[in-house]
C-alpha positions in Angstrom: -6.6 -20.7 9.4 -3.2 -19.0 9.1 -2.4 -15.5 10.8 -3.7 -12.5 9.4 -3.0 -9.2 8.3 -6.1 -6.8 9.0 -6.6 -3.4 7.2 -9.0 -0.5 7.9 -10.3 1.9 5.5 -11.1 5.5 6.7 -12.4 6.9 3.4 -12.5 10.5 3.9 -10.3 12.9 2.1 -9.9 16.8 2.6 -9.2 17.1 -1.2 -9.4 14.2 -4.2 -6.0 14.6 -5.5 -6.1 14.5 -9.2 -4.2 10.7 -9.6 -6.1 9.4 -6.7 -8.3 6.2 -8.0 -8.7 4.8 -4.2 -11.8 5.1 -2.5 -11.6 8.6 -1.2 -14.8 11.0 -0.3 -15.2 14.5 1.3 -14.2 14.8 5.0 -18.1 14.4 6.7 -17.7 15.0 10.6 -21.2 14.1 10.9 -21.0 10.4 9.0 -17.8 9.6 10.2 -19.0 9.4 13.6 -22.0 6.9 12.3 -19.1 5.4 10.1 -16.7 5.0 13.3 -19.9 2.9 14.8 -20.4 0.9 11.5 -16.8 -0.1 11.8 -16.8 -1.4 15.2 -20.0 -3.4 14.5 -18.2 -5.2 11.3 -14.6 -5.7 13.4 -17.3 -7.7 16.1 -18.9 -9.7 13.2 -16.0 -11.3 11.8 -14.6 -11.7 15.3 -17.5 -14.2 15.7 -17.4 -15.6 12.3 -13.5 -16.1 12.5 -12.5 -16.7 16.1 -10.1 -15.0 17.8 -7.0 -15.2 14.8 -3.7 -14.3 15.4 -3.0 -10.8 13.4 0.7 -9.6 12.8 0.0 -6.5 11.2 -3.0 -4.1 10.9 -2.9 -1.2 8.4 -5.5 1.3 8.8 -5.1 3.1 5.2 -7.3 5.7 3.0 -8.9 8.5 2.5 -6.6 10.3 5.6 -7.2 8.3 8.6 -5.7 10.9 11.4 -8.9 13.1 9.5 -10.5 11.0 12.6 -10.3 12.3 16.2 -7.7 10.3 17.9 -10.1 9.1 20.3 -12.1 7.4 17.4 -8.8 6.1 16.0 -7.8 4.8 19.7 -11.8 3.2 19.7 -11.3 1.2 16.4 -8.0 -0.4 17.2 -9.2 -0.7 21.1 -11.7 -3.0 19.3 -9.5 -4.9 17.1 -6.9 -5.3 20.1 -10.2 -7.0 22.5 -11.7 -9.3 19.6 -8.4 -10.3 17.5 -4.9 -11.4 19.0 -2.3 -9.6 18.2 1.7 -10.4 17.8 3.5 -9.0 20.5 5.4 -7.4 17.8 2.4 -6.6 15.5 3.3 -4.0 13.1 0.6 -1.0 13.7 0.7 1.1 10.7 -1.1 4.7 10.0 -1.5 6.6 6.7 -0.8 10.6 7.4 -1.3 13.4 5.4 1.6 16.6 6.2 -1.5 19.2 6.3 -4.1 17.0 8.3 -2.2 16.1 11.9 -1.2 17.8 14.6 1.4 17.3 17.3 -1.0 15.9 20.0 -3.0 14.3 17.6 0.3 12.1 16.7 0.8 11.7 21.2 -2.1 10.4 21.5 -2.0 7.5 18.2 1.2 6.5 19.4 0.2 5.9 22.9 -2.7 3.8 21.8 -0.5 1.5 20.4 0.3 2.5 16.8 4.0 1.9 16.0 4.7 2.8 12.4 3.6 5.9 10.2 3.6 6.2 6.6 3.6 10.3 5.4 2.1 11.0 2.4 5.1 13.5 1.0 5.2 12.7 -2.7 7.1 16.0 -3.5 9.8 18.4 -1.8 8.4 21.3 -4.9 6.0 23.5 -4.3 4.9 23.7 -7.6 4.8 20.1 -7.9 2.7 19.2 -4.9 0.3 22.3 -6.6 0.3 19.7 -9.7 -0.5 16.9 -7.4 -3.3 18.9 -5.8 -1.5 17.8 -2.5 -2.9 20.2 -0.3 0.7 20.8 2.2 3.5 22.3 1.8 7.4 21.9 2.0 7.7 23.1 5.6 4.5 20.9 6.6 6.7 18.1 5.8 9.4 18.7 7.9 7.3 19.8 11.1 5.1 16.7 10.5 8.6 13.9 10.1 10.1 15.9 13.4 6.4 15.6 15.4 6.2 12.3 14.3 10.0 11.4 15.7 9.0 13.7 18.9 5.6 11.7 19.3 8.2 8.5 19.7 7.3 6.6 16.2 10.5 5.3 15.4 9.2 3.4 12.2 8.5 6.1 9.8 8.2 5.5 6.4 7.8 8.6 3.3 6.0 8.3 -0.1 7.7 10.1 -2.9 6.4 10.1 -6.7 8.4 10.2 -9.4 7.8 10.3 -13.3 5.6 13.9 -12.9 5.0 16.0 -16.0 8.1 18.0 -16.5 9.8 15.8 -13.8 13.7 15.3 -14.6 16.2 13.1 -13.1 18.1 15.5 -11.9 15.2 17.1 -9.8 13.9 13.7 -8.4 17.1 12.6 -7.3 17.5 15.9 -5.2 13.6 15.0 -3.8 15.4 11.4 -2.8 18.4 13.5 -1.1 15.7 15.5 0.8 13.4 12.1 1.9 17.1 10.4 2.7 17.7 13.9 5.4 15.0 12.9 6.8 16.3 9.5 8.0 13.2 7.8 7.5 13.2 3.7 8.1 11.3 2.8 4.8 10.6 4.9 1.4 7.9 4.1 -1.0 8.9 5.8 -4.6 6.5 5.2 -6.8 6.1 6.2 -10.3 3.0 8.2 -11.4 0.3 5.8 -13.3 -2.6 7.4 -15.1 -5.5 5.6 -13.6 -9.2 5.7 -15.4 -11.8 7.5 -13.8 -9.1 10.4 -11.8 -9.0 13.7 -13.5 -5.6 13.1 -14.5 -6.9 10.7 -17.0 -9.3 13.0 -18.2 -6.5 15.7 -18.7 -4.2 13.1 -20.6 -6.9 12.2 -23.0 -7.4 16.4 -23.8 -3.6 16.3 -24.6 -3.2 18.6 -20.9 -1.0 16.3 -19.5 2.2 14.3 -20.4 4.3 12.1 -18.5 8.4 12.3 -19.3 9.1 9.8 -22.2 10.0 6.3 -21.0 13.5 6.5 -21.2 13.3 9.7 -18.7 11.2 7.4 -16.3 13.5 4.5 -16.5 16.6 6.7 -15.9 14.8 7.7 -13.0 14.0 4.3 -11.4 17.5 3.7 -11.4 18.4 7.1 -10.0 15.9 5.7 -7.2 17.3 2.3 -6.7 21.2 3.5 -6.9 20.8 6.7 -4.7 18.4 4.4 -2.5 21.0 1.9 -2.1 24.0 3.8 -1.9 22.4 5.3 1.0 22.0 1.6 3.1 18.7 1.1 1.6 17.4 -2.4 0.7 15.1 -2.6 -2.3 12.7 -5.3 -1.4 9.9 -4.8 -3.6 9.3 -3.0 -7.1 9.1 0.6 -5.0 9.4 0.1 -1.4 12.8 0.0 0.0 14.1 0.3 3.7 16.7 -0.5 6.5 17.5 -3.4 6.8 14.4 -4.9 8.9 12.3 -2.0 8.5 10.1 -4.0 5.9 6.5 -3.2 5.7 4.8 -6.6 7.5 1.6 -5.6 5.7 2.7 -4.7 2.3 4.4 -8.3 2.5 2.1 -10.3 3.9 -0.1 -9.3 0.6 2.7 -9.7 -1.8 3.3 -13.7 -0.4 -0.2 -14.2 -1.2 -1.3 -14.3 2.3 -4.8 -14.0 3.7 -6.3 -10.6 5.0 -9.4 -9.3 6.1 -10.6 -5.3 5.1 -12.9 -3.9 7.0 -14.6 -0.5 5.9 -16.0 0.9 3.0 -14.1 -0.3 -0.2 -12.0 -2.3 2.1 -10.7 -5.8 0.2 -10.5 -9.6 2.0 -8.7 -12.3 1.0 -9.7 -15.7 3.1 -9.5 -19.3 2.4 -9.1 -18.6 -1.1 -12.3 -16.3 -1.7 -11.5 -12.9 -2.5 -14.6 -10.3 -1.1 -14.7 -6.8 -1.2 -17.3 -3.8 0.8 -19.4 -1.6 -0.5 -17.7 1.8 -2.0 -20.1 4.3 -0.7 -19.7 4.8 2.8 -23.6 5.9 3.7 -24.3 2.5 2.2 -21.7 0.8 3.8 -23.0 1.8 7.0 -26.8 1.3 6.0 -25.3 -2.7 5.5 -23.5 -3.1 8.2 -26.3 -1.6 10.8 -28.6 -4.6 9.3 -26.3 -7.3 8.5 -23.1 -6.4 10.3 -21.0 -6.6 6.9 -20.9 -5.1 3.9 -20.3 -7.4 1.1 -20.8 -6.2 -2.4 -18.6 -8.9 -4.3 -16.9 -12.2 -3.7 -14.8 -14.4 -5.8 -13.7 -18.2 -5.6 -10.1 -18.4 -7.5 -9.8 -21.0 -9.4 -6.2 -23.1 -9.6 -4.8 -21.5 -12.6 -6.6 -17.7 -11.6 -5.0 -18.7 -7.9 -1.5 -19.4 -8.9 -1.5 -16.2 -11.8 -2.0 -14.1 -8.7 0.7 -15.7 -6.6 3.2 -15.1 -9.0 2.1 -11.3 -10.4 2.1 -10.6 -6.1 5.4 -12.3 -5.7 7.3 -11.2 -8.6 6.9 -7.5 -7.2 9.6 -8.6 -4.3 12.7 -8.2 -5.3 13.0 -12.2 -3.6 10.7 -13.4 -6.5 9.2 -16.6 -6.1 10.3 -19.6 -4.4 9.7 -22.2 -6.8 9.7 -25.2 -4.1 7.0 -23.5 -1.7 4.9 -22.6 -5.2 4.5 -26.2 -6.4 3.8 -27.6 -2.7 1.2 -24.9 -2.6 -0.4 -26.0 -5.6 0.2 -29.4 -5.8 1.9 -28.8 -9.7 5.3 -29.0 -11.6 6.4 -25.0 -12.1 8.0 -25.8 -15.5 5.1 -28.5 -17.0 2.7 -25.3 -16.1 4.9 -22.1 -17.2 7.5 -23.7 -18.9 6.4 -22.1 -22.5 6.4 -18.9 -20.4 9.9 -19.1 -19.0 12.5 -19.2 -22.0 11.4 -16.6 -24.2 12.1 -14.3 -20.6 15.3 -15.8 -19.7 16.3 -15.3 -23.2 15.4 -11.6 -23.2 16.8 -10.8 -20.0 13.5 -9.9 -18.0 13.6 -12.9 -15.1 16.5 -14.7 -13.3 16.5 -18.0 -11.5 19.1 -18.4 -8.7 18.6 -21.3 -6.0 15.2 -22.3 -7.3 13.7 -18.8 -6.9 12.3 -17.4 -9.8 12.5 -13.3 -9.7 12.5 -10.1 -12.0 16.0 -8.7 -13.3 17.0 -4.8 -13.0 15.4 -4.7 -16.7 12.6 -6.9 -15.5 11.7 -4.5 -12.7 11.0 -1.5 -14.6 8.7 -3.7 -17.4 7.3 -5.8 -14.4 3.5 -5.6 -15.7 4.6 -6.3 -19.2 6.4 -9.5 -17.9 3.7 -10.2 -15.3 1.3 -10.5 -17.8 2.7 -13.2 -19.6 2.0 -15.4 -16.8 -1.8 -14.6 -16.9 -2.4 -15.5 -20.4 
Protein backbone atom coordinates (compact mmCIF):
# COMPACT_ATOMS: atom_id res chain seq x y z
CA UNK A 1 0.00 0.00 0.00
CA UNK A 2 1.46 3.42 -0.67
CA UNK A 3 2.14 6.04 2.29
CA UNK A 4 -0.59 7.73 3.79
CA UNK A 5 -1.88 10.90 4.81
CA UNK A 6 -4.00 10.49 8.15
CA UNK A 7 -6.62 13.06 9.32
CA UNK A 8 -8.53 13.61 12.59
CA UNK A 9 -11.79 15.15 13.14
CA UNK A 10 -12.45 16.96 16.50
CA UNK A 11 -16.09 18.03 15.77
CA UNK A 12 -16.80 20.43 18.40
CA UNK A 13 -17.37 23.99 17.75
CA UNK A 14 -17.96 27.00 20.31
CA UNK A 15 -20.26 28.73 17.71
CA UNK A 16 -21.65 27.27 14.02
CA UNK A 17 -20.52 30.02 11.98
CA UNK A 18 -23.21 30.94 9.55
CA UNK A 19 -21.11 29.51 6.10
CA UNK A 20 -19.89 26.54 7.97
CA UNK A 21 -21.28 23.18 6.16
CA UNK A 22 -18.51 20.90 7.94
CA UNK A 23 -19.36 18.75 10.54
CA UNK A 24 -19.27 21.03 13.46
CA UNK A 25 -21.41 20.46 16.92
CA UNK A 26 -21.56 22.34 20.40
CA UNK A 27 -18.40 22.23 22.51
CA UNK A 28 -19.51 18.96 25.07
CA UNK A 29 -16.74 18.57 27.83
CA UNK A 30 -18.50 15.64 29.00
CA UNK A 31 -18.69 13.64 25.34
CA UNK A 32 -15.56 14.74 24.23
CA UNK A 33 -13.83 12.83 26.82
CA UNK A 34 -15.91 9.59 25.72
CA UNK A 35 -15.18 10.88 22.05
CA UNK A 36 -11.23 11.21 22.87
CA UNK A 37 -11.69 7.26 23.95
CA UNK A 38 -13.71 6.45 20.80
CA UNK A 39 -10.92 7.81 18.80
CA UNK A 40 -8.10 5.97 20.25
CA UNK A 41 -10.08 2.67 19.91
CA UNK A 42 -10.65 3.38 15.92
CA UNK A 43 -6.74 4.71 15.41
CA UNK A 44 -5.93 0.84 17.01
CA UNK A 45 -8.44 -0.82 14.68
CA UNK A 46 -7.09 0.22 11.44
CA UNK A 47 -3.61 -0.12 12.91
CA UNK A 48 -4.49 -3.92 12.90
CA UNK A 49 -6.44 -3.91 9.76
CA UNK A 50 -3.63 -1.94 7.85
CA UNK A 51 -0.24 -2.71 9.40
CA UNK A 52 1.97 -0.37 10.50
CA UNK A 53 1.88 2.25 7.07
CA UNK A 54 4.22 4.81 6.60
CA UNK A 55 2.19 8.37 7.15
CA UNK A 56 3.81 11.71 5.95
CA UNK A 57 1.31 13.96 7.15
CA UNK A 58 -1.52 13.90 9.66
CA UNK A 59 -4.00 16.76 9.84
CA UNK A 60 -6.17 16.79 12.82
CA UNK A 61 -9.00 19.35 11.41
CA UNK A 62 -12.70 20.47 12.58
CA UNK A 63 -14.88 21.63 14.62
CA UNK A 64 -11.81 23.53 16.83
CA UNK A 65 -9.45 20.95 17.74
CA UNK A 66 -7.28 22.94 20.53
CA UNK A 67 -11.32 23.03 22.01
CA UNK A 68 -9.54 19.63 23.45
CA UNK A 69 -7.19 19.78 26.53
CA UNK A 70 -3.74 19.44 25.30
CA UNK A 71 -3.24 16.42 27.13
CA UNK A 72 -6.05 14.75 25.09
CA UNK A 73 -4.60 16.28 21.90
CA UNK A 74 -0.90 14.91 23.08
CA UNK A 75 -3.01 11.24 23.75
CA UNK A 76 -4.46 10.96 20.22
CA UNK A 77 -1.36 11.68 18.27
CA UNK A 78 0.81 9.67 21.16
CA UNK A 79 -1.49 6.90 19.68
CA UNK A 80 -1.06 7.56 16.07
CA UNK A 81 2.91 8.04 16.65
CA UNK A 82 2.89 4.09 18.58
CA UNK A 83 0.62 2.29 15.91
CA UNK A 84 1.51 4.21 12.43
CA UNK A 85 5.13 5.12 11.23
CA UNK A 86 5.71 8.39 10.72
CA UNK A 87 8.24 10.36 8.18
CA UNK A 88 10.93 11.81 10.05
CA UNK A 89 9.76 14.88 8.53
CA UNK A 90 5.95 14.17 8.80
CA UNK A 91 4.07 17.36 8.41
CA UNK A 92 1.86 17.61 11.86
CA UNK A 93 -0.77 20.07 11.23
CA UNK A 94 -3.45 21.76 13.78
CA UNK A 95 -6.62 23.81 12.98
CA UNK A 96 -6.85 26.91 15.65
CA UNK A 97 -9.40 29.17 16.25
CA UNK A 98 -7.86 33.10 17.53
CA UNK A 99 -10.54 32.99 20.56
CA UNK A 100 -10.20 29.28 21.61
CA UNK A 101 -6.10 28.82 22.59
CA UNK A 102 -4.03 29.92 24.96
CA UNK A 103 -0.36 30.41 25.28
CA UNK A 104 0.46 27.21 27.20
CA UNK A 105 -2.12 25.40 25.51
CA UNK A 106 0.03 26.20 22.15
CA UNK A 107 3.70 24.96 24.58
CA UNK A 108 2.37 22.10 25.20
CA UNK A 109 0.89 20.98 21.24
CA UNK A 110 4.12 21.94 19.96
CA UNK A 111 6.11 19.89 22.35
CA UNK A 112 4.17 16.90 21.62
CA UNK A 113 5.23 16.95 18.32
CA UNK A 114 2.87 19.13 16.24
CA UNK A 115 4.85 21.26 13.71
CA UNK A 116 2.48 23.31 11.65
CA UNK A 117 -0.70 25.51 12.59
CA UNK A 118 -3.31 26.70 10.52
CA UNK A 119 -5.32 29.99 12.20
CA UNK A 120 -8.67 30.38 11.29
CA UNK A 121 -8.45 34.48 10.63
CA UNK A 122 -10.75 35.02 7.77
CA UNK A 123 -11.13 38.82 8.47
CA UNK A 124 -8.80 41.78 9.80
CA UNK A 125 -12.76 43.89 10.23
CA UNK A 126 -14.57 43.75 13.07
CA UNK A 127 -17.64 44.14 11.57
CA UNK A 128 -16.84 41.50 9.14
CA UNK A 129 -15.84 38.72 11.49
CA UNK A 130 -19.50 39.90 13.28
CA UNK A 131 -20.97 38.88 9.68
CA UNK A 132 -19.00 35.75 9.75
CA UNK A 133 -20.26 34.97 13.31
CA UNK A 134 -16.43 34.38 13.98
CA UNK A 135 -16.46 34.62 17.49
CA UNK A 136 -12.52 36.73 17.96
CA UNK A 137 -11.44 39.62 17.41
CA UNK A 138 -8.70 41.82 15.53
CA UNK A 139 -6.29 41.86 18.57
CA UNK A 140 -7.01 37.93 19.17
CA UNK A 141 -5.33 37.59 15.98
CA UNK A 142 -2.30 39.10 16.52
CA UNK A 143 -1.71 37.70 20.21
CA UNK A 144 -2.61 34.21 18.81
CA UNK A 145 0.18 34.52 15.37
CA UNK A 146 2.82 36.02 18.07
CA UNK A 147 2.00 32.89 20.84
CA UNK A 148 2.08 30.65 18.09
CA UNK A 149 5.76 32.07 16.76
CA UNK A 150 6.70 32.20 20.81
CA UNK A 151 5.40 28.51 21.18
CA UNK A 152 8.26 27.68 18.35
CA UNK A 153 5.78 26.75 15.32
CA UNK A 154 7.61 28.03 12.57
CA UNK A 155 5.04 26.69 9.92
CA UNK A 156 2.14 28.84 10.35
CA UNK A 157 -0.32 29.17 7.91
CA UNK A 158 -3.68 32.03 7.97
CA UNK A 159 -7.15 31.53 6.32
CA UNK A 160 -8.58 34.73 4.89
CA UNK A 161 -12.01 34.96 3.00
CA UNK A 162 -12.73 37.00 0.50
CA UNK A 163 -15.91 37.80 -1.76
CA UNK A 164 -18.03 38.91 1.68
CA UNK A 165 -21.24 40.89 1.19
CA UNK A 166 -20.21 44.43 0.74
CA UNK A 167 -16.53 43.15 0.42
CA UNK A 168 -14.48 45.49 -2.05
CA UNK A 169 -11.21 45.09 -3.57
CA UNK A 170 -9.86 47.65 -2.14
CA UNK A 171 -10.66 46.43 1.56
CA UNK A 172 -9.56 42.78 0.87
CA UNK A 173 -6.32 43.68 -0.53
CA UNK A 174 -5.57 45.78 2.72
CA UNK A 175 -6.84 42.25 4.85
CA UNK A 176 -3.92 40.55 2.39
CA UNK A 177 -1.39 43.42 3.54
CA UNK A 178 -2.41 42.68 7.20
CA UNK A 179 -2.04 38.47 6.75
CA UNK A 180 1.45 39.34 4.62
CA UNK A 181 2.63 41.50 8.33
CA UNK A 182 2.18 38.71 9.83
CA UNK A 183 4.84 36.71 7.84
CA UNK A 184 3.06 33.67 7.80
CA UNK A 185 4.67 30.51 5.69
CA UNK A 186 1.36 29.63 3.78
CA UNK A 187 -2.11 31.57 3.18
CA UNK A 188 -5.35 29.96 2.31
CA UNK A 189 -7.66 32.81 0.58
CA UNK A 190 -10.69 31.47 -0.11
CA UNK A 191 -13.69 32.89 -1.60
CA UNK A 192 -17.05 32.67 0.22
CA UNK A 193 -19.42 29.81 -1.32
CA UNK A 194 -22.99 29.55 -0.23
CA UNK A 195 -23.26 26.03 0.87
CA UNK A 196 -26.93 24.29 1.36
CA UNK A 197 -28.08 23.53 4.68
CA UNK A 198 -25.70 26.81 6.65
CA UNK A 199 -27.89 29.68 7.51
CA UNK A 200 -26.23 31.67 5.01
CA UNK A 201 -28.09 29.82 2.45
CA UNK A 202 -31.12 30.33 4.19
CA UNK A 203 -30.45 34.15 4.25
CA UNK A 204 -29.62 34.22 0.41
CA UNK A 205 -32.80 32.59 -0.50
CA UNK A 206 -34.86 35.45 1.80
CA UNK A 207 -32.98 38.06 -0.39
CA UNK A 208 -30.82 38.95 3.21
CA UNK A 209 -27.72 38.33 1.73
CA UNK A 210 -25.73 39.06 -1.50
CA UNK A 211 -22.37 38.28 -2.52
CA UNK A 212 -20.33 41.26 -4.65
CA UNK A 213 -21.21 40.67 -8.47
CA UNK A 214 -18.73 38.35 -10.26
CA UNK A 215 -16.73 40.76 -11.73
CA UNK A 216 -16.06 42.26 -8.05
CA UNK A 217 -14.96 38.67 -6.97
CA UNK A 218 -12.80 38.02 -9.91
CA UNK A 219 -11.00 41.45 -9.54
CA UNK A 220 -10.41 40.18 -6.26
CA UNK A 221 -8.84 36.84 -6.97
CA UNK A 222 -6.46 38.58 -8.87
CA UNK A 223 -5.81 41.19 -6.20
CA UNK A 224 -5.08 37.87 -4.18
CA UNK A 225 -2.77 36.11 -6.62
CA UNK A 226 -0.74 39.55 -7.70
CA UNK A 227 -0.42 41.06 -4.11
CA UNK A 228 0.27 37.25 -3.02
CA UNK A 229 2.93 36.91 -5.48
CA UNK A 230 4.46 40.16 -5.51
CA UNK A 231 5.09 39.45 -2.00
CA UNK A 232 7.36 35.97 -2.74
CA UNK A 233 4.39 33.86 -2.56
CA UNK A 234 3.90 30.70 -4.74
CA UNK A 235 0.29 29.98 -5.86
CA UNK A 236 0.21 26.25 -5.92
CA UNK A 237 -3.31 25.53 -5.80
CA UNK A 238 -6.66 27.37 -6.71
CA UNK A 239 -6.40 29.27 -2.98
CA UNK A 240 -3.52 28.12 -1.08
CA UNK A 241 -0.22 29.85 -1.68
CA UNK A 242 3.07 29.84 0.36
CA UNK A 243 7.01 30.09 0.50
CA UNK A 244 8.54 28.48 -1.45
CA UNK A 245 8.51 24.77 0.32
CA UNK A 246 6.02 25.67 2.77
CA UNK A 247 3.34 23.63 0.76
CA UNK A 248 0.67 21.98 2.70
CA UNK A 249 1.79 17.89 2.53
CA UNK A 250 -1.77 17.16 3.39
CA UNK A 251 -3.72 19.39 1.25
CA UNK A 252 -1.47 17.83 -1.62
CA UNK A 253 -1.44 14.53 -0.90
CA UNK A 254 -5.42 14.78 -1.53
CA UNK A 255 -5.19 16.89 -4.51
CA UNK A 256 -2.70 13.94 -6.39
CA UNK A 257 -5.35 11.62 -5.69
CA UNK A 258 -3.50 9.92 -2.98
CA UNK A 259 -4.92 7.51 -0.39
CA UNK A 260 -5.95 8.69 3.23
CA UNK A 261 -7.54 7.44 6.12
CA UNK A 262 -10.16 9.87 8.48
CA UNK A 263 -10.63 8.84 11.59
CA UNK A 264 -13.51 10.59 13.77
CA UNK A 265 -16.88 11.51 13.32
CA UNK A 266 -17.65 12.69 9.71
CA UNK A 267 -14.09 11.89 9.00
CA UNK A 268 -13.59 10.72 5.06
CA UNK A 269 -11.08 7.63 3.78
CA UNK A 270 -9.83 7.02 0.67
CA UNK A 271 -7.91 3.37 0.35
CA UNK A 272 -7.32 1.04 -2.47
CA UNK A 273 -9.77 2.78 -4.48
CA UNK A 274 -12.88 2.61 -2.02
CA UNK A 275 -13.87 5.80 -0.83
CA UNK A 276 -15.66 5.37 3.03
CA UNK A 277 -16.80 7.89 5.22
CA UNK A 278 -17.98 7.85 9.56
CA UNK A 279 -20.85 8.48 10.95
CA UNK A 280 -21.80 12.39 11.41
CA UNK A 281 -23.14 12.38 14.87
CA UNK A 282 -20.57 12.09 17.27
CA UNK A 283 -22.74 10.10 20.22
CA UNK A 284 -23.33 7.62 17.42
CA UNK A 285 -19.96 7.57 16.27
CA UNK A 286 -18.84 6.65 19.56
CA UNK A 287 -21.80 4.17 20.24
CA UNK A 288 -20.09 2.37 16.75
CA UNK A 289 -16.84 2.45 17.48
CA UNK A 290 -17.29 1.00 21.32
CA UNK A 291 -18.95 -2.13 19.50
CA UNK A 292 -17.24 -2.41 16.31
CA UNK A 293 -14.20 -0.27 16.66
CA UNK A 294 -15.22 1.85 13.39
CA UNK A 295 -17.72 3.79 12.30
CA UNK A 296 -18.59 3.23 8.85
CA UNK A 297 -21.72 4.78 7.50
CA UNK A 298 -20.90 4.71 3.57
CA UNK A 299 -18.45 3.24 1.26
CA UNK A 300 -17.91 3.49 -2.42
CA UNK A 301 -16.00 1.36 -5.17
CA UNK A 302 -14.93 4.06 -8.02
CA UNK A 303 -15.33 2.86 -11.08
CA UNK A 304 -12.55 3.62 -14.05
CA UNK A 305 -14.20 6.54 -15.65
CA UNK A 306 -15.82 7.84 -11.83
CA UNK A 307 -11.88 7.21 -10.74
CA UNK A 308 -10.13 9.17 -13.39
CA UNK A 309 -13.06 12.24 -13.25
CA UNK A 310 -11.82 12.62 -9.68
CA UNK A 311 -8.14 12.58 -10.50
CA UNK A 312 -8.46 15.27 -12.79
CA UNK A 313 -11.20 17.72 -10.80
CA UNK A 314 -8.36 17.00 -7.60
CA UNK A 315 -5.51 17.79 -9.84
CA UNK A 316 -6.64 20.51 -11.86
CA UNK A 317 -7.01 22.60 -8.46
CA UNK A 318 -2.91 22.69 -8.50
CA UNK A 319 -1.70 25.28 -10.23
CA UNK A 320 0.90 22.08 -11.74
CA UNK A 321 -2.30 20.54 -13.32
CA UNK A 322 -2.09 17.17 -14.48
CA UNK A 323 0.74 15.21 -15.66
CA UNK A 324 -0.58 13.59 -18.64
CA UNK A 325 2.16 10.66 -18.75
CA UNK A 326 1.64 9.53 -14.86
CA UNK A 327 -2.42 9.81 -15.71
CA UNK A 328 -2.46 7.28 -18.60
CA UNK A 329 0.06 4.82 -16.70
CA UNK A 330 -2.28 5.15 -13.82
CA UNK A 331 -5.19 4.17 -15.81
CA UNK A 332 -3.86 2.11 -18.28
CA UNK A 333 -5.76 4.65 -21.20
CA UNK A 334 -4.94 7.19 -24.03
CA UNK A 335 -5.64 10.89 -22.35
CA UNK A 336 -6.87 12.29 -25.77
CA UNK A 337 -8.96 8.84 -27.13
CA UNK A 338 -10.80 9.48 -23.56
CA UNK A 339 -11.08 13.48 -23.19
CA UNK A 340 -10.14 14.39 -26.45
CA UNK A 341 -13.93 15.83 -27.36
CA UNK A 342 -13.32 17.64 -24.00
CA UNK A 343 -10.09 19.30 -24.69
CA UNK A 344 -10.45 21.69 -27.80
CA UNK A 345 -13.50 23.50 -27.14
CA UNK A 346 -11.15 24.62 -23.76
CA UNK A 347 -8.01 25.29 -25.39
CA UNK A 348 -10.05 27.22 -27.81
CA UNK A 349 -11.66 29.35 -25.12
CA UNK A 350 -8.70 29.97 -23.18
CA UNK A 351 -9.71 28.03 -19.91
CA UNK A 352 -6.69 25.05 -19.97
CA UNK A 353 -2.98 25.07 -21.15
CA UNK A 354 -0.85 22.23 -22.01
CA UNK A 355 2.93 22.75 -21.57
CA UNK A 356 5.40 19.62 -21.45
CA UNK A 357 2.57 17.14 -21.42
CA UNK A 358 0.88 18.60 -18.35
CA UNK A 359 -2.45 19.53 -18.66
CA UNK A 360 -3.47 22.64 -16.18
CA UNK A 361 -6.01 25.56 -15.75
CA UNK A 362 -5.13 29.11 -17.15
CA UNK A 363 -5.39 32.55 -15.01
CA UNK A 364 -9.05 32.54 -16.65
CA UNK A 365 -9.35 28.89 -16.00
CA UNK A 366 -8.62 29.32 -12.31
CA UNK A 367 -11.34 31.62 -11.34
CA UNK A 368 -14.17 29.30 -13.50
CA UNK A 369 -12.35 26.06 -12.31
CA UNK A 370 -15.72 24.20 -11.34
CA UNK A 371 -17.28 25.30 -14.55
CA UNK A 372 -14.30 23.81 -16.49
CA UNK A 373 -14.01 20.85 -14.07
CA UNK A 374 -17.20 19.76 -14.84
CA UNK A 375 -16.78 19.19 -18.31
CA UNK A 376 -14.65 16.36 -17.52
CA UNK A 377 -17.38 14.62 -15.50
CA UNK A 378 -19.97 14.53 -17.96
Amino acid sequence: MNPLGIYIHIPYCLHKCGYCDFNSHPESREESEIYVSALLSEIKHYAHKLGRLTVPTVFFGGGTPTLLPPASLDKILGNIKLNFHLNEDCEISIEANPATIKQETLKQIRSSGFNRISIGVQSFDLDELKLLERVHDIEEIHSTVDRARLAGFDNLSLDLMSGLPGQLPEKWHSHLQQALDKKPEHISAYGLTIEPATSFFKLQERGLLTLPPEETQLEMFQVTIDTLQSAGYEQYEISNFSRPGFECKHNLNYWDNGEYLGLGAGASSYLDGERFKNINLPSRYIREVQVKGSAVESTEKLEPMHAMGETIMLGLRRLKGIPIEEFEKRFQVSFKNVYGKVIDPLLNEGLITFNQNQMALSRKGLFIADSVILKFLA
